[in-house]
N, CA, C and O atoms as a GROMACS GRO file, in nm:
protein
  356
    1UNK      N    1   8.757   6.425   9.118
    1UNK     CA    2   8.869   6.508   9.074
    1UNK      C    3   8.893   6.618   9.178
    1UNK      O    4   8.804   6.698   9.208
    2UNK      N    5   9.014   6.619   9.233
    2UNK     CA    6   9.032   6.735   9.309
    2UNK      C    7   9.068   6.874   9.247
    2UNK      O    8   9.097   6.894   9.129
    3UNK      N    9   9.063   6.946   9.326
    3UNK     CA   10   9.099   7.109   9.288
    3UNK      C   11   9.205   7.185   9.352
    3UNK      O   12   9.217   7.308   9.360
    4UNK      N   13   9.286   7.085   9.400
    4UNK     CA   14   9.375   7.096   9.448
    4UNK      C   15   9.542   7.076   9.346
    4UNK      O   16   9.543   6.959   9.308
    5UNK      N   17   9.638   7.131   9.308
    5UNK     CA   18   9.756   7.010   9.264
    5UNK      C   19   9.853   7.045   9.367
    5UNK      O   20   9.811   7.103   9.467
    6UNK      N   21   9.963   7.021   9.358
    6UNK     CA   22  10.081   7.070   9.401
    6UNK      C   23  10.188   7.101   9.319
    6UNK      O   24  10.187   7.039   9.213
    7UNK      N   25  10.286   7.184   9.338
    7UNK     CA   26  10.419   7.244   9.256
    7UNK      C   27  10.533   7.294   9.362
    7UNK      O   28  10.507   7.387   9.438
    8UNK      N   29  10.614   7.251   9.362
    8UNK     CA   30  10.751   7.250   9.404
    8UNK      C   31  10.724   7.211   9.604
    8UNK      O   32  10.786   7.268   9.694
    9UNK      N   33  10.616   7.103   9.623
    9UNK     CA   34  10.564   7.096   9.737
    9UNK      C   35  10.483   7.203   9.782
    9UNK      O   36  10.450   7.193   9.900
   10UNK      N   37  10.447   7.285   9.732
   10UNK     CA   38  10.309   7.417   9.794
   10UNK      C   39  10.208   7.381   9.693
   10UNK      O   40  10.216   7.392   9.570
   11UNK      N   41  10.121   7.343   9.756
   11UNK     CA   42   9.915   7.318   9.697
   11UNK      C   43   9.897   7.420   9.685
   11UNK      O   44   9.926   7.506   9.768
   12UNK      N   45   9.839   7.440   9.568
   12UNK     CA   46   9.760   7.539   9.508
   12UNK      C   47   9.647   7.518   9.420
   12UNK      O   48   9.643   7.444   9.322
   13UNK      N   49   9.568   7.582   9.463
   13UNK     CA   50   9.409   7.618   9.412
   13UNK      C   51   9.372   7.621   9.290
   13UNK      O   52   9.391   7.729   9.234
   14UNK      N   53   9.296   7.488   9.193
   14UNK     CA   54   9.271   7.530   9.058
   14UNK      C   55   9.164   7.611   9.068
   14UNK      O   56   9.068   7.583   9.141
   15UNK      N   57   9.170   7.716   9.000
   15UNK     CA   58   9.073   7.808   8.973
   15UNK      C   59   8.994   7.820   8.834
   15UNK      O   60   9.060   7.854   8.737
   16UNK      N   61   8.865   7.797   8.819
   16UNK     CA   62   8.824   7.772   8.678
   16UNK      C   63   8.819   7.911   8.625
   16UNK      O   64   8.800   8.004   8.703
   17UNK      N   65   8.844   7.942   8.425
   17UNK     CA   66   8.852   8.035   8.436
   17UNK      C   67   8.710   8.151   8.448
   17UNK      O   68   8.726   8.273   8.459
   18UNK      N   69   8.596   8.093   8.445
   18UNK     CA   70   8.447   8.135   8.497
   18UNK      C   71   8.462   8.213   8.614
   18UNK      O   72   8.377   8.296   8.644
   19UNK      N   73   8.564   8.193   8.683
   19UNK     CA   74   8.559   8.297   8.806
   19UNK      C   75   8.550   8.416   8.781
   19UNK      O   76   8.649   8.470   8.732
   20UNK      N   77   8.454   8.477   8.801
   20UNK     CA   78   8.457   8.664   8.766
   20UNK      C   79   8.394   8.715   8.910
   20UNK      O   80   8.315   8.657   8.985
   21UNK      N   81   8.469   8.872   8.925
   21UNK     CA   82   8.436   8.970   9.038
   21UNK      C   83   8.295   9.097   9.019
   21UNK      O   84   8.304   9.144   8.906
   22UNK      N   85   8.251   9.119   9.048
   22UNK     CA   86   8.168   9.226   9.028
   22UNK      C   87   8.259   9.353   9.074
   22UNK      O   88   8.329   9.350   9.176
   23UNK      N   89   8.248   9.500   8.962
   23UNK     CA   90   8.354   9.583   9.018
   23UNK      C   91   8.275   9.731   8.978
   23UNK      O   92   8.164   9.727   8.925
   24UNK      N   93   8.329   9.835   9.003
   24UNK     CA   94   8.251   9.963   8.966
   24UNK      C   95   8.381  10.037   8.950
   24UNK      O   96   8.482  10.021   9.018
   25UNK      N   97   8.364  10.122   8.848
   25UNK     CA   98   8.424  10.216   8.847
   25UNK      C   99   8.366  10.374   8.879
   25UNK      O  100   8.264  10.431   8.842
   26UNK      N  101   8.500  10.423   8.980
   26UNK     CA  102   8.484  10.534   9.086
   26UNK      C  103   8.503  10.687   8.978
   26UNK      O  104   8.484  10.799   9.026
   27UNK      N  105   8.539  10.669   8.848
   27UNK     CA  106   8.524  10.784   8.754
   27UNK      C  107   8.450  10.769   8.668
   27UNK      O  108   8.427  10.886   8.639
   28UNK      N  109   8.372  10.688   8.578
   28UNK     CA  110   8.265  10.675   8.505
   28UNK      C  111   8.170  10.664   8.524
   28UNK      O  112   8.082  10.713   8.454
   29UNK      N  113   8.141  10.562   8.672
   29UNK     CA  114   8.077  10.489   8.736
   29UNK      C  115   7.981  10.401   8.673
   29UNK      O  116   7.863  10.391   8.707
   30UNK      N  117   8.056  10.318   8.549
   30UNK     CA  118   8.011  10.229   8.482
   30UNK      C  119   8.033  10.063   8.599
   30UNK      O  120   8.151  10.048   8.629
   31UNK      N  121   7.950   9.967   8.650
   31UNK     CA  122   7.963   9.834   8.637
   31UNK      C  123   7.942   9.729   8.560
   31UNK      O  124   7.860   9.693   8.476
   32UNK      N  125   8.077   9.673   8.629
   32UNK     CA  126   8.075   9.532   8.498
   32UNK      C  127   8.186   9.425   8.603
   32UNK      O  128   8.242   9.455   8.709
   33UNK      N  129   8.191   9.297   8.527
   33UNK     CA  130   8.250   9.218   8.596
   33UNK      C  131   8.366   9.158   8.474
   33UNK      O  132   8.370   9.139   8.352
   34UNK      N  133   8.465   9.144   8.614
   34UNK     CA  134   8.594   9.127   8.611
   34UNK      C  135   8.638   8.970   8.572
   34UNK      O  136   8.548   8.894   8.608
   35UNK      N  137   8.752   8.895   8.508
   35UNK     CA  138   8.795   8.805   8.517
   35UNK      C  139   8.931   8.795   8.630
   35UNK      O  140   9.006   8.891   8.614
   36UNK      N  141   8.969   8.712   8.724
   36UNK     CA  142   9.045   8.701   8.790
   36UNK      C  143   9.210   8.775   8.746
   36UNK      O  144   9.287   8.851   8.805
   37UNK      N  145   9.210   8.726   8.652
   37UNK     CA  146   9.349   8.798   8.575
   37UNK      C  147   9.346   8.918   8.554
   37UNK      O  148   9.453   8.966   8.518
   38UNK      N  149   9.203   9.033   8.569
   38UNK     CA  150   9.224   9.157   8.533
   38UNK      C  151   9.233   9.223   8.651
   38UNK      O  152   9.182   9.335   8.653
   39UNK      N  153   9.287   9.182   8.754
   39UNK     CA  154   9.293   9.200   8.903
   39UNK      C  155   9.429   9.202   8.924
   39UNK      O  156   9.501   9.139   8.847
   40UNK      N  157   9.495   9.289   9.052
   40UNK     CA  158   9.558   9.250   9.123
   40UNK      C  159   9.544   9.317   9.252
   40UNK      O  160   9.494   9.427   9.276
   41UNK      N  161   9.621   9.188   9.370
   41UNK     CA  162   9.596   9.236   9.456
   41UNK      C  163   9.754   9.262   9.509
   41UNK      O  164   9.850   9.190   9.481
   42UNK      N  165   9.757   9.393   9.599
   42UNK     CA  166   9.894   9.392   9.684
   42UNK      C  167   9.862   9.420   9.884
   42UNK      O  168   9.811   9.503   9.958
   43UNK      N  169   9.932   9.290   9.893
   43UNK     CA  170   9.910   9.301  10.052
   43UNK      C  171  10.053   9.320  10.162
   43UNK      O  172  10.135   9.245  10.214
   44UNK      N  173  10.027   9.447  10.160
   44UNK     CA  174  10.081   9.527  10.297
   44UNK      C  175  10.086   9.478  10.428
   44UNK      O  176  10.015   9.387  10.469
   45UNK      N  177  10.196   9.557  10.517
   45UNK     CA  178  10.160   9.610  10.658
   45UNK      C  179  10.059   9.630  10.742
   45UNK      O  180  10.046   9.600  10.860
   46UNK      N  181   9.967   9.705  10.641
   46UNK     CA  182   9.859   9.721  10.699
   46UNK      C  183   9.750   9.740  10.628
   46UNK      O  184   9.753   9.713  10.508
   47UNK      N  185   9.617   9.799  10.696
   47UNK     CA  186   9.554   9.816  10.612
   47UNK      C  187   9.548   9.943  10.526
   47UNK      O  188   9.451   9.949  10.450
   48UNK      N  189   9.622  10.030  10.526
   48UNK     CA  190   9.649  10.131  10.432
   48UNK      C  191   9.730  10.118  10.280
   48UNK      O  192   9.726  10.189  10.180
   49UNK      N  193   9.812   9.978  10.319
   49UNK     CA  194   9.873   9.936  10.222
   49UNK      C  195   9.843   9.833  10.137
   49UNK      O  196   9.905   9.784  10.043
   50UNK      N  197   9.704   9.802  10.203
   50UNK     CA  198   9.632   9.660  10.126
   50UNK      C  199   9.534   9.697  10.044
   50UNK      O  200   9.428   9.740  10.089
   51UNK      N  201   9.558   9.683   9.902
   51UNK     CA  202   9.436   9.708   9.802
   51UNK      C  203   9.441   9.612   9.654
   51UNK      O  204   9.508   9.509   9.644
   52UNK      N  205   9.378   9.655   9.572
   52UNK     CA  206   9.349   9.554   9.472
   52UNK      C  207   9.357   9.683   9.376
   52UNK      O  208   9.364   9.802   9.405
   53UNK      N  209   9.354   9.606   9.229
   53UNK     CA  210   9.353   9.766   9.167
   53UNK      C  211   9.336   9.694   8.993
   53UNK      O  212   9.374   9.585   8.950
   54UNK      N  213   9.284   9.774   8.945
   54UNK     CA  214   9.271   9.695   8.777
   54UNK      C  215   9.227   9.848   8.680
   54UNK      O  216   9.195   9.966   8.688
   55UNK      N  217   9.250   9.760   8.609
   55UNK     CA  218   9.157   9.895   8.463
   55UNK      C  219   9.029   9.876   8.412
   55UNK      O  220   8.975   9.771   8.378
   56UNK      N  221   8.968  10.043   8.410
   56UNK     CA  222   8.815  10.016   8.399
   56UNK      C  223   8.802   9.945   8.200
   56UNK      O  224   8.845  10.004   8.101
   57UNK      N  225   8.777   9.898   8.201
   57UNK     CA  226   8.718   9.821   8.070
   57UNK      C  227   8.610   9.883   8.011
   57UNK      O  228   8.521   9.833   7.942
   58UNK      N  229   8.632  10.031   8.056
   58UNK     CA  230   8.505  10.127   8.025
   58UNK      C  231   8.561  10.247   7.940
   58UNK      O  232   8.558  10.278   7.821
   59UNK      N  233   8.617  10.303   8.059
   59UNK     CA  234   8.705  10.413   8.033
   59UNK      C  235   8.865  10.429   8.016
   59UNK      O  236   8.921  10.533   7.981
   60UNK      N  237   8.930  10.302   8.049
   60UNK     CA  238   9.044  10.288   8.062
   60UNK      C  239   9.117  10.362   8.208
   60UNK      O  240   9.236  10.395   8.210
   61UNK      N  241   9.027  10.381   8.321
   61UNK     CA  242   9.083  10.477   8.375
   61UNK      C  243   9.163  10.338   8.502
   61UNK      O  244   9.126  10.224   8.531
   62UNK      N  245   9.255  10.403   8.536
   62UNK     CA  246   9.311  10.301   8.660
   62UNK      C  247   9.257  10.302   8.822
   62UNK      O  248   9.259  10.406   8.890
   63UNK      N  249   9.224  10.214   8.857
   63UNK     CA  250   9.131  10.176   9.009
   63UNK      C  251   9.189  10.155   9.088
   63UNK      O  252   9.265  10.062   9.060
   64UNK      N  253   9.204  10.200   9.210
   64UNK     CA  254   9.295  10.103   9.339
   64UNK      C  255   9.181  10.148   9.428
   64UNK      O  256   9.130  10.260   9.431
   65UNK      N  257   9.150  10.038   9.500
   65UNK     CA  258   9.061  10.009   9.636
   65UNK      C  259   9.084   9.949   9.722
   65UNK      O  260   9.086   9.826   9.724
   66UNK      N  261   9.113  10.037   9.832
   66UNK     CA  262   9.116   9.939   9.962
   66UNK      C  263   9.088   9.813   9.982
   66UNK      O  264   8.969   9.790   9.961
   67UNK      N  265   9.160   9.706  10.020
   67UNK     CA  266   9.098   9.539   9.999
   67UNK      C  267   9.092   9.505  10.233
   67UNK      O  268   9.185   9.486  10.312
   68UNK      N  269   8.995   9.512  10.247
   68UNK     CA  270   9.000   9.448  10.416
   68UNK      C  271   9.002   9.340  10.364
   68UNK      O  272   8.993   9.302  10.247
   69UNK      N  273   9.023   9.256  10.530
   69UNK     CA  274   9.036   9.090  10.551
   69UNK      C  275   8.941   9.029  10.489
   69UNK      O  276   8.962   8.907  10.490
   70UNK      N  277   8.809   9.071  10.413
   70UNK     CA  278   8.710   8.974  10.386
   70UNK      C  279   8.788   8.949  10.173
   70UNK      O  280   8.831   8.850  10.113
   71UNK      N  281   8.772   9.076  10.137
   71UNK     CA  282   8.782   9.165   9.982
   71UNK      C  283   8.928   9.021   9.976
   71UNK      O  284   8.923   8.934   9.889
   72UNK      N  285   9.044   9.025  10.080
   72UNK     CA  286   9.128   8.950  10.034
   72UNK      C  287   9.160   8.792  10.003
   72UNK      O  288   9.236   8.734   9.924
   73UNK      N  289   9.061   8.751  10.108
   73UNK     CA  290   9.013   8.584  10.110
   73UNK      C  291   8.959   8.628   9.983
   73UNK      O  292   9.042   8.613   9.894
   74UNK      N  293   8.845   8.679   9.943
   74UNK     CA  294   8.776   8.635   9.836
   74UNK      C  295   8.860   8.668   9.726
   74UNK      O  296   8.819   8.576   9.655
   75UNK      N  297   8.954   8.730   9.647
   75UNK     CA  298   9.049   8.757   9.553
   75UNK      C  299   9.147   8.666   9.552
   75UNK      O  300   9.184   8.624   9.442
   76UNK      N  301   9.217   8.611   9.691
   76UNK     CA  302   9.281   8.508   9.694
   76UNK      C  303   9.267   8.382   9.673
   76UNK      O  304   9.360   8.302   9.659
   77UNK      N  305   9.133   8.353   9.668
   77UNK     CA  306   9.023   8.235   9.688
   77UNK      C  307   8.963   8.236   9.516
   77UNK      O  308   8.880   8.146   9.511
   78UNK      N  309   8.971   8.276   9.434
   78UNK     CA  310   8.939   8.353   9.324
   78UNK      C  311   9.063   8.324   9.211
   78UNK      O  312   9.057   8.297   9.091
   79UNK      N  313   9.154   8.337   9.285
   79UNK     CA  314   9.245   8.321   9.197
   79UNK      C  315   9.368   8.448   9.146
   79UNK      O  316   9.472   8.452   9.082
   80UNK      N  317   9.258   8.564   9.238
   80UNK     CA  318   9.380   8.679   9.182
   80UNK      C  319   9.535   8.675   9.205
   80UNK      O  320   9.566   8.614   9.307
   81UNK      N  321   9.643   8.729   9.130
   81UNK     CA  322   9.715   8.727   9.127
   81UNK      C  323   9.785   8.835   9.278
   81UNK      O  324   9.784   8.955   9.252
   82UNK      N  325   9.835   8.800   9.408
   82UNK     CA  326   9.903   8.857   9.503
   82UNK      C  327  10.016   8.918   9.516
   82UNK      O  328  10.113   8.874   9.455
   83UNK      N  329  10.028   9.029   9.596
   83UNK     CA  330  10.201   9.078   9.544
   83UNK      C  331  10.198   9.148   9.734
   83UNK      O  332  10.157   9.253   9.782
   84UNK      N  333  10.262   9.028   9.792
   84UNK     CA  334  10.308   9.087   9.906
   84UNK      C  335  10.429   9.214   9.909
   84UNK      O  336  10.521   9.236   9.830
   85UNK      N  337  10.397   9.269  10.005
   85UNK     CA  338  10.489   9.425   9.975
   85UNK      C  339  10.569   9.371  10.129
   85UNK      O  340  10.513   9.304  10.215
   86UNK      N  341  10.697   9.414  10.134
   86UNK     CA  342  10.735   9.408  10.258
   86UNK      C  343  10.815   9.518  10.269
   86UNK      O  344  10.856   9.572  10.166
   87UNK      N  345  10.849   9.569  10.395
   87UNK     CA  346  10.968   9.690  10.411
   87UNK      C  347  11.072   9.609  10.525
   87UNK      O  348  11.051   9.523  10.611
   88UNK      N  349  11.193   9.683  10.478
   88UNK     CA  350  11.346   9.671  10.529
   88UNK      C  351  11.310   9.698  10.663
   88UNK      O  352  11.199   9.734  10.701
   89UNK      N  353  11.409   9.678  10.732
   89UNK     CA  354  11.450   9.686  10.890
   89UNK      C  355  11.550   9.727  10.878
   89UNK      O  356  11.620   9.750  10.977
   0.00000   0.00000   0.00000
């Protein structure tokens, strides 16, 4: 069985839903782990504009963290949901 399908000609990645992140929160500083869906990621310009961000499941408080080139393969690879940002010319 592959893990692969396709939709409107672009392959995309089945992701089981067992995929979970390990995460901390930066105001309670409670850890716990994440399901793919309680994620998102938005990828920028650069790296100032590239982060991931969710709600602590602790405190309710809201997270955004810097995501580098590694943080984004693995979220993308994972299954998180992506939101390319682009700016006008």
């Amino acid at each position: 069985m592959s893990n692969m399908s396709v939709v409107s000609g672009v392959p995309t990645v089945v992701v089981p839903d067992s995929v979970r992140f390990k995460a901390a929160c930066p105001d309670c500083r409670e850890r716990f782990e994440l399901a793919a869906g309680a994620i998102r990621l938005a990828v920028g310009a650069s790296r100032r504009t590239t982060f991931y961000s969710f709600t602590c499941p602790e405190c309710g408080a809201a997270v955004r963290k810097p995501a580098g080139e590694r943080i984004v393969e693995l979220l993308t690879c994972g299954g998180v949901r992506t939101l390319r940002l682009h700016t006008s010319l």
